[in-house]
C-alpha positions as CSV (number, residue, x, y, z in Angstrom):
1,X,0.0,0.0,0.0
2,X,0.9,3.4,-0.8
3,X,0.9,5.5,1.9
4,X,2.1,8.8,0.4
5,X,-1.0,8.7,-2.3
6,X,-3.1,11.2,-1.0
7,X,-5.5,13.9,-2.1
8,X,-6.2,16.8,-0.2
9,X,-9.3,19.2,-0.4
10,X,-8.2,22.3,2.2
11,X,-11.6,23.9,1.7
12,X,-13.5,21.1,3.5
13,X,-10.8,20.3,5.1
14,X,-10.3,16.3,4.2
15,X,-7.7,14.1,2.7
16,X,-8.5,10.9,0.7
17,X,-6.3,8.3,-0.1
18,X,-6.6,6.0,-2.7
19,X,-7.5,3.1,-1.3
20,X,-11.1,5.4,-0.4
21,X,-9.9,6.3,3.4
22,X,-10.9,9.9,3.9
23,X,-9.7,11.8,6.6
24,X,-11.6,15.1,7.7
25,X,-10.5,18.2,10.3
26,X,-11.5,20.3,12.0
27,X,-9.8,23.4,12.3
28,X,-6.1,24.2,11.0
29,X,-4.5,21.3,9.2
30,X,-1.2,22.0,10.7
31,X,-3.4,21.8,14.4
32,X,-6.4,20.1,14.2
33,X,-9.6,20.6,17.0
34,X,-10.9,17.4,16.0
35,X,-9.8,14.4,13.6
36,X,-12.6,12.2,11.6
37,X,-11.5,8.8,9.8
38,X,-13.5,7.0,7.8
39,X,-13.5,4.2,5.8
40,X,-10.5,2.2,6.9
41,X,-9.4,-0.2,4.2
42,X,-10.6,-3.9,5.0
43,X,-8.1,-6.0,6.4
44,X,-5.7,-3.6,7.6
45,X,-3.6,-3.8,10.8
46,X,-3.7,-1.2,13.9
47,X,-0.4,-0.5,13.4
48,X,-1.2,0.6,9.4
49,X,-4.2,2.3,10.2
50,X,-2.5,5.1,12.5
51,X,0.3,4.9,9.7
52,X,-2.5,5.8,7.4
53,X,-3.8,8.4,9.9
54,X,-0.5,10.2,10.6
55,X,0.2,10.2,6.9
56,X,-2.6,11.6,5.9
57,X,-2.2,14.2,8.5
58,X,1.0,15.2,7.7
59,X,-0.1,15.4,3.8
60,X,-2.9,18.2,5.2
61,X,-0.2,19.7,6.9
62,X,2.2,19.7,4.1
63,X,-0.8,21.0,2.0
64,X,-1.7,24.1,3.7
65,X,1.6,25.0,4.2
66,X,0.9,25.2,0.0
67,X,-1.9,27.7,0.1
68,X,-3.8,26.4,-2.4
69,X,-7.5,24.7,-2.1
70,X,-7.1,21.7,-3.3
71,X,-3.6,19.8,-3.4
72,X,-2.3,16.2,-4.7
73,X,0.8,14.4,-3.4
74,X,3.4,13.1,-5.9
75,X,4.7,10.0,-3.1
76,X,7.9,10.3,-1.0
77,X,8.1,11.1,2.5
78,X,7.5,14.5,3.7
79,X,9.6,17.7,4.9
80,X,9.7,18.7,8.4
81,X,11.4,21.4,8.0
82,X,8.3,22.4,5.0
83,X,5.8,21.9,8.2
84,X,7.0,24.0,10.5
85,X,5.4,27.2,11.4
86,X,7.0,30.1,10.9
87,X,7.0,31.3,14.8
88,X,8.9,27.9,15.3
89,X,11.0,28.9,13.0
90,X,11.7,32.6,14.3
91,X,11.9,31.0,18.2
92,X,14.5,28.2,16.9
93,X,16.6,31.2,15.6
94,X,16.4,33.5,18.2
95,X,17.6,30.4,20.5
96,X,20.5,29.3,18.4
97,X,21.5,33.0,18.6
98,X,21.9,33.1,22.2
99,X,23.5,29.9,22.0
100,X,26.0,30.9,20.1
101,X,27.0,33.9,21.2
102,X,31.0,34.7,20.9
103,X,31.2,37.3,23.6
104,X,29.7,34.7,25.5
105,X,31.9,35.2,29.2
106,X,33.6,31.9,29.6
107,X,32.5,30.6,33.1
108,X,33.9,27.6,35.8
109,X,33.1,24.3,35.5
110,X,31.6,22.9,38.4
111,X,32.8,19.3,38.8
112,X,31.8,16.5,41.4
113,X,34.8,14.7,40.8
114,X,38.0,14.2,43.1
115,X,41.0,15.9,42.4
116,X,44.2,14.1,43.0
């Protein structure tokens, strides 16, 4: 099964895949309120039906990141960077720059080791 082969229509808010699953949200894609499956393929695992779900999930994700209404996945895993928001983004960097400061004041070490 193909779990990348998904359809997404952001304007109702639901992803189908091919095998007929369709996945509806509530709210933002990226953060959903409130999840609806339906129509799990016959004869698939637990374990591949929350595959399914958390693919399809990241596809909406992925999707709305787009813009567009209506989107159609080519296959291949997804980006996280691509899914990010962009405060994450902004907090990430403003944390790497204190990080990394160079005028950073070198400071002791404590240590709970014996010295000989």
């Amino acid at each position: 099964m193909d779990f990348d082969a998904w359809v997404a229509d952001l304007a109702a808010g639901t992803a189908t895949h091919e095998s007929g699953f369709v996945l509806q949200v509530e709210g933002n894609p990226r953060d959903p309120s409130a999840i609806n499956p339906a129509n799990f393929p016959v004869n698939l695992s637990f374990v591949d039906q929350a595959r399914l779900m958390r693919c399809g999930l990241e596809f909406l994700a992925k999707a709305s990141a787009n813009g567009s209404t209506t989107y159609t996945g080519v296959g291949g895993a997804t980006d996280i960077e691509s899914l990010k928001s962009e405060a994450t983004k902004e907090r990430e960097a403003l944390a790497k720059q204190f990080a990394e400061r160079a005028d950073k004041p070198e400071r002791s070490v404590l240590s709970l080791k014996k010295n000989k």
